[in-house]
C-alpha positions as CSV (number, residue, x, y, z in Angstrom):
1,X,0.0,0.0,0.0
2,X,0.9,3.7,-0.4
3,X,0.8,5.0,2.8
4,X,1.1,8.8,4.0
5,X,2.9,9.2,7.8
6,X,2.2,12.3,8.9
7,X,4.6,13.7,11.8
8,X,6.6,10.8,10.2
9,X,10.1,11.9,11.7
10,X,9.3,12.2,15.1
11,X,9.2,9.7,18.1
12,X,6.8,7.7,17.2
13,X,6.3,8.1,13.2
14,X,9.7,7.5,12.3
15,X,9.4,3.9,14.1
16,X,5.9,2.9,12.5
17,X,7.7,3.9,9.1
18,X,10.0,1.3,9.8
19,X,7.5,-0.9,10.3
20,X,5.6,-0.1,7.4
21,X,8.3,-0.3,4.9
22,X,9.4,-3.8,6.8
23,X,6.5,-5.4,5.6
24,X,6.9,-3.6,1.6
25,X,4.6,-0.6,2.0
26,X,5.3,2.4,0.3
27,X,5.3,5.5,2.6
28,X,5.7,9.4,2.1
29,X,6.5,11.2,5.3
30,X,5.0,14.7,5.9
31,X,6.8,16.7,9.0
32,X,6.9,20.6,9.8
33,X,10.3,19.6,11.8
34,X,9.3,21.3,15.2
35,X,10.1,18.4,17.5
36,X,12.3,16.4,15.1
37,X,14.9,16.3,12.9
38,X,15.8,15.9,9.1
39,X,18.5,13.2,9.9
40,X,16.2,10.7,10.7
41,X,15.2,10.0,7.3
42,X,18.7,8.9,7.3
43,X,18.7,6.7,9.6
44,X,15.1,5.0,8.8
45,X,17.1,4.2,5.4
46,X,19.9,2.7,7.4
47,X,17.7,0.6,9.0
48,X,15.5,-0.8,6.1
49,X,17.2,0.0,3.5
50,X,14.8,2.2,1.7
51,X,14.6,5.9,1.6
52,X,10.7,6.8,2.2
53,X,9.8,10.3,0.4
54,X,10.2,13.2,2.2
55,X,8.4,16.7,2.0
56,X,8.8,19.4,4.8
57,X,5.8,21.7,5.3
58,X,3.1,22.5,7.8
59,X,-0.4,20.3,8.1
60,X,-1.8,23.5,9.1
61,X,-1.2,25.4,5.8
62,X,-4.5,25.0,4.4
63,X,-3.0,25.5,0.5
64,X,0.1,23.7,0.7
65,X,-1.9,20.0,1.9
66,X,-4.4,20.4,-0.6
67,X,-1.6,20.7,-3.2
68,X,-0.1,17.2,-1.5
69,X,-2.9,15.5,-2.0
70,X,-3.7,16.7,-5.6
71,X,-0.3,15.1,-6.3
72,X,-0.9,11.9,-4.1
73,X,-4.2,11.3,-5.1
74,X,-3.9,7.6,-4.9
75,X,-2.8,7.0,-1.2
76,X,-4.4,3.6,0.3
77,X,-4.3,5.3,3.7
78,X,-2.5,7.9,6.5
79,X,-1.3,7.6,9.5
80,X,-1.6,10.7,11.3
81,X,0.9,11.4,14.2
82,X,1.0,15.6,13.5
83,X,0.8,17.0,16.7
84,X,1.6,19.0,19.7
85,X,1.8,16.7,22.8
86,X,2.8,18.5,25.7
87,X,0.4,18.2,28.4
88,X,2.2,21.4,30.6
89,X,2.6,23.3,27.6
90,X,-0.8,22.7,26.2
91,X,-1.9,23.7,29.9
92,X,0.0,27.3,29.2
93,X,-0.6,27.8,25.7
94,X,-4.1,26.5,24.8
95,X,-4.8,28.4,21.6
96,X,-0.9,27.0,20.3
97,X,-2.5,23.2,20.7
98,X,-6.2,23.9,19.0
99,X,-4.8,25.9,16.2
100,X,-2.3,23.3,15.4
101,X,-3.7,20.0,16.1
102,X,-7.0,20.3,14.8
103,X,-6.6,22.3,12.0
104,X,-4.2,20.0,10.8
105,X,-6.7,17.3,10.9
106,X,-9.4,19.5,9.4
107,X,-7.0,19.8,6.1
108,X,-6.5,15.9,6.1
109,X,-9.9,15.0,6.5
110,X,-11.0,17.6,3.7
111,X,-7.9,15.7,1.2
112,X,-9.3,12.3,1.9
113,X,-12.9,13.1,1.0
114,X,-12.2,15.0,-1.7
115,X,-9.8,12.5,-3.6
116,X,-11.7,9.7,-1.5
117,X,-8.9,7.8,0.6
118,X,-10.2,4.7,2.0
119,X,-8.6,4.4,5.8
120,X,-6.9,6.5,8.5
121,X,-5.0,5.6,11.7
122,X,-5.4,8.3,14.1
123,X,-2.8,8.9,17.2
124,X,-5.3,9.3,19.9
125,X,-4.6,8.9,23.8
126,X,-5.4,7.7,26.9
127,X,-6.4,11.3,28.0
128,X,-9.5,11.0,26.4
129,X,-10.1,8.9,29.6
130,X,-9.5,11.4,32.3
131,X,-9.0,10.2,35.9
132,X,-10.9,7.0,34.9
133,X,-13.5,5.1,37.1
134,X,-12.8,1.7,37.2
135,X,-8.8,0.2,36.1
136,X,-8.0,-1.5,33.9
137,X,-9.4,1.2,31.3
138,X,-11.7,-0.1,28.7
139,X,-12.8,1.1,25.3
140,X,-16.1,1.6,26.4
141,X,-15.1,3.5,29.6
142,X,-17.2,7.4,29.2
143,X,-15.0,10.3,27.8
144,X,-14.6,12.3,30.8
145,X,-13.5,16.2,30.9
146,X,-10.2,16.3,29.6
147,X,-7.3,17.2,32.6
148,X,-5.3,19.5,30.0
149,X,-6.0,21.3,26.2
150,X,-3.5,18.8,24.8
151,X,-6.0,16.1,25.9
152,X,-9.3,17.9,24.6
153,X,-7.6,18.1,21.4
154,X,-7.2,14.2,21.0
155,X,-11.3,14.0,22.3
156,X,-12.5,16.6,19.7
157,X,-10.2,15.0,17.3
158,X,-11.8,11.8,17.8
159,X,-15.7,13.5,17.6
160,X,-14.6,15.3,13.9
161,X,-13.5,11.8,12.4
162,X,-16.9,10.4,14.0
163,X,-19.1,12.8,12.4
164,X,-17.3,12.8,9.0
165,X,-16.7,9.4,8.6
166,X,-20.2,9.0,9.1
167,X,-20.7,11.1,5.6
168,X,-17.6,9.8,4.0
169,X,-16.5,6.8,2.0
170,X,-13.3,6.2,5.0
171,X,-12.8,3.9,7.8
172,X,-11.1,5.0,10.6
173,X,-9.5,3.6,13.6
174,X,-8.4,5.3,16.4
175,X,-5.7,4.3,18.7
176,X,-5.8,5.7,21.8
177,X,-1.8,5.1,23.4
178,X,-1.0,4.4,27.1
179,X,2.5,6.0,27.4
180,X,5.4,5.2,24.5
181,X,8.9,4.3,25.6
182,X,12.1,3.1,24.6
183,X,13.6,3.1,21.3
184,X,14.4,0.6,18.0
185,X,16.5,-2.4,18.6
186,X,19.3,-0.7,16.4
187,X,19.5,2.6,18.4
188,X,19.2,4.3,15.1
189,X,16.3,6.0,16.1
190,X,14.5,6.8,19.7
191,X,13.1,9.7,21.7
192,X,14.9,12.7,21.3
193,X,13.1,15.8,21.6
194,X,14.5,19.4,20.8
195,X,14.9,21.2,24.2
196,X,14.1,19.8,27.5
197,X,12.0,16.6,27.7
198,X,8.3,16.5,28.6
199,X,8.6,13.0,29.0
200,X,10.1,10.8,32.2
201,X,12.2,8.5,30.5
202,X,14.0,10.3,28.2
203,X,14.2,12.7,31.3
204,X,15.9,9.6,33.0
205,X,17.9,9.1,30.3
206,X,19.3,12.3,30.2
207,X,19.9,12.7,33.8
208,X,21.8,9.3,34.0
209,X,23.9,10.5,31.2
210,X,24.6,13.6,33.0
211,X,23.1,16.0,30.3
212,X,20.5,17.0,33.0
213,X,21.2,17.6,36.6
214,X,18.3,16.0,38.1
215,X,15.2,14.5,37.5
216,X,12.0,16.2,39.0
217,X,9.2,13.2,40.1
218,X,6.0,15.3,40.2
219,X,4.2,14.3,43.1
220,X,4.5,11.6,46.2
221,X,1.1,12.3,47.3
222,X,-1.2,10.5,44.8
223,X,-3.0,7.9,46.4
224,X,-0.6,5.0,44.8
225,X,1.0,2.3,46.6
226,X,4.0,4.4,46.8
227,X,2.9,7.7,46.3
228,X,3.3,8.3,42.4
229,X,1.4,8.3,39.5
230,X,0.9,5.5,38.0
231,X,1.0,4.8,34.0
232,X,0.6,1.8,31.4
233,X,4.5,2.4,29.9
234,X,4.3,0.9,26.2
235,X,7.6,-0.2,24.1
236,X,7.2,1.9,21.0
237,X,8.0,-0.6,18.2
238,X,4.9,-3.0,19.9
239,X,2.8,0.4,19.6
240,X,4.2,1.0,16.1
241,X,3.0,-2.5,15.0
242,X,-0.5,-1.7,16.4
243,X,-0.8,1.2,13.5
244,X,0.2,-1.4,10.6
245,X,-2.4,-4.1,12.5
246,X,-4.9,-1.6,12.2
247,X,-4.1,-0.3,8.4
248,X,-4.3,-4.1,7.4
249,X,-7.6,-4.2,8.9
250,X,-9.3,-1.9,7.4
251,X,-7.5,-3.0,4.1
252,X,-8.9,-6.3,3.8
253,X,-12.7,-5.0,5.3
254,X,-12.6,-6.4,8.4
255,X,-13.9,-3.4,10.5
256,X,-17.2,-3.5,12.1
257,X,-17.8,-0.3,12.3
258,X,-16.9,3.0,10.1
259,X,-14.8,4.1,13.4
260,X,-13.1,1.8,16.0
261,X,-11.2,2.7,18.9
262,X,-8.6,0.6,20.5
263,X,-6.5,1.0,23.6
264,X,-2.6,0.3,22.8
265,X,-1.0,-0.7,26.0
266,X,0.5,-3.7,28.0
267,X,-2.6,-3.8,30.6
268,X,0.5,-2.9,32.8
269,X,0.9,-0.2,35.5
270,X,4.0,0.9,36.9
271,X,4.6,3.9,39.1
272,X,7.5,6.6,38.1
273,X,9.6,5.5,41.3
274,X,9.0,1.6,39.8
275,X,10.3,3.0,36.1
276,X,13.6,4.4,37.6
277,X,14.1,1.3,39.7
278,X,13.7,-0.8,35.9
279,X,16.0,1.7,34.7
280,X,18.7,0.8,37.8
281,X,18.0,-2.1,37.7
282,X,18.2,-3.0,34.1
283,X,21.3,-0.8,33.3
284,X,23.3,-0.5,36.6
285,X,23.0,3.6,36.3
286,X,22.2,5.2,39.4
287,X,19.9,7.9,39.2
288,X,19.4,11.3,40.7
289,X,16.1,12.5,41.7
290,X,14.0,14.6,43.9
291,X,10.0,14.7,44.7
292,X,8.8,17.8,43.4
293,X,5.2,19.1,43.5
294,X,2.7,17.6,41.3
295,X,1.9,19.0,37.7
296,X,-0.8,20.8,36.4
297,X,-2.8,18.7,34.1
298,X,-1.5,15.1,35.2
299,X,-3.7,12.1,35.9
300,X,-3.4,10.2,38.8
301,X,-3.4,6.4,37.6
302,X,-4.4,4.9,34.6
303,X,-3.5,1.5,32.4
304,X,-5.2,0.2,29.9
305,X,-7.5,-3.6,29.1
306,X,-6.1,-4.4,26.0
307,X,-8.2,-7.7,25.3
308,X,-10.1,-5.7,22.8
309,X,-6.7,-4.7,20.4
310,X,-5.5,-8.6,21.0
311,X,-8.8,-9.9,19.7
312,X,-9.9,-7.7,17.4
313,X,-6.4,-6.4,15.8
314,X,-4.6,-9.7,16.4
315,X,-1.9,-7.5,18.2
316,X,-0.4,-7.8,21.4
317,X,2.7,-5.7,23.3
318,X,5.9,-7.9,23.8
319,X,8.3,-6.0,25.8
320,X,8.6,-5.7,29.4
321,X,9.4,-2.7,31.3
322,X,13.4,-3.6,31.6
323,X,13.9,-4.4,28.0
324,X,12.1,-0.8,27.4
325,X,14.5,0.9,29.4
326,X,17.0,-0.7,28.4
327,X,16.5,-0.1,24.9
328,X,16.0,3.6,25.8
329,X,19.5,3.7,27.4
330,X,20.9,1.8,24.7
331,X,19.6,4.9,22.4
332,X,20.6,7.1,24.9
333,X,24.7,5.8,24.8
334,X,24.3,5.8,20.9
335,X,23.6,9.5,21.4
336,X,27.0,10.3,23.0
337,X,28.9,9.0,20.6
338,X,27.4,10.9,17.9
């Protein structure tokens, strides 16, 4: 298939296009470069051994997408990963999060009904979930208020595929992620955001290499067996596989309805004081930290029934949490001697 990867060259993207062209796909990536870098075209190629097509410009740009798609009329689906995805950020700058990650999806949505593109993938979260009632999480748990703009973004995202699939010839699916870590067997390509991370574990990464003085764990307080929030932590080359599960499904008809939603997690939780002990644990690295006050915007606990994705995408994660951090130190150590 001919598959466009929007946000293709960041964290996430750049490992589902290895994925994708693993299994003979054809993919263009589409990236505005703000959290990610050029160079990692290079590297996918070093990985696979294919260059995927490249073109720099901003999803937002109303003229410039539907020029893409008057030139790529004949994509057999899109991945879209375009978006801003700092929860404190989105908390400070609201207007910076609507403008740019649903106006980009407005522009995609109007390219594959006008040149009718049969199926999109569409990076949702487990935000949409709030503080949830019951854990594990299921699909069918409500849509609560969102904790932060970054999260109302991924719920009104998912509410303007609903209402124009419903009018449209597309399928979508939407995968709502529990929390990506780690990085590609070949530490060729991994988390590395520009400026200071929003994440923990590239946080932890950073910190045990030395780049950062000392990691900041937002709150003791939560009412969690040892004080700290609690997350479903998700290798990202299992979440990567999830988006090629889900293209093939809609590829060979087997939704069963216009738009599905999957959770893509290990059904895991693990606090951030258990993540740094994998991290010791699973690298020998000492870490430095301190309990700060919690952050505005962040949910308590939350991890994620997955029976649904097994079933229904034939998918499961395979990584535990050592072998993700120790995949993201291995990145990490690649880093330094670049």
């Amino acid at each position: 298939m001919k598959i466009l990867v929007t946000g293709g060259t960041g964290y996430i993207g750049s490992h589902t296009v290895v994925e994708l062209q693993k299994r003979g796909h054809e993919v263009i990536i589409i990236d505005n470069l703000s959290n990610s870098y050029s160079t990692v075209v290079d590297q996918i190629e070093k990985i696979t051994g294919e260059r995927p097509v490249f073109e720099v410009f901003d999803l937002t740009d109303k003229e410039k997408t539907a020029a893409f798609f008057q030139h790529n009329s004949d994509l057999d689906g899109i991945i879209h990963f375009a978006a801003y995805k700092a929860v404190g950020e989105s908390v400070e700058k609201p207007l910076k999060y609507y403008r740019n990650n649903l106006e980009s999806l407005l522009n995609i949505l109007d390219g594959m009904q006008e040149f009718k593109i049969p199926s999109l993938v569409f990076s949702s979260s487990c935000t949409v979930y709030g503080e949830p009632d019951e854990l594990p999480v299921s699909e069918a748990a409500p849509i609560k208020p969102a904790t932060s703009p970054y999260g109302n973004t991924k719920q009104i995202s998912e509410e303007i595929i609903r209402d124009t699939a419903a009018n449209s010839s597309f399928n979508a699916i939407l995968l709502r992620y529990f929390n990506p870590i780690g990085a590609h067997e070949s530490a060729l390509i991994g988390e590395l955001p520009i400026g200071v991370p929003n994440n923990l574990v590239p946080y932890i990464t950073q910190t045990a290499a030395g780049i950062r003085e000392q990691l900041s764990v937002f709150g003791d307080d939560y009412d969690t067996p040892d004080g700290t929030a609690i997350r479903d932590y998700i290798h990202v080359s299992d979440l990567a596989k999830a988006h090629i599960a889900a293209l093939e499904r809609m590829a060979h008809k087997k939704s069963k309805e216009k738009v599905e939603a999957f959770n893509v997690g290990t059904g895991n939780g693990y606090s951030v004081l258990e993540v740094i002990r994998a991290f010791e644990k699973s690298t020998g690295e000492k870490l430095n930290y301190k309990i700060a006050p919690r952050r505005a915007g962040d949910v308590e606990k939350v991890w994620s029934e997955t029976t649904l994705a097994n079933n229904e995408l034939g998918w499961k994660a395979e990584k535990n949490i050592e072998e993700m951090m120790a995949s993201a130190w291995k990145w990490q150590l690649a880093l330094e001697k670049k």
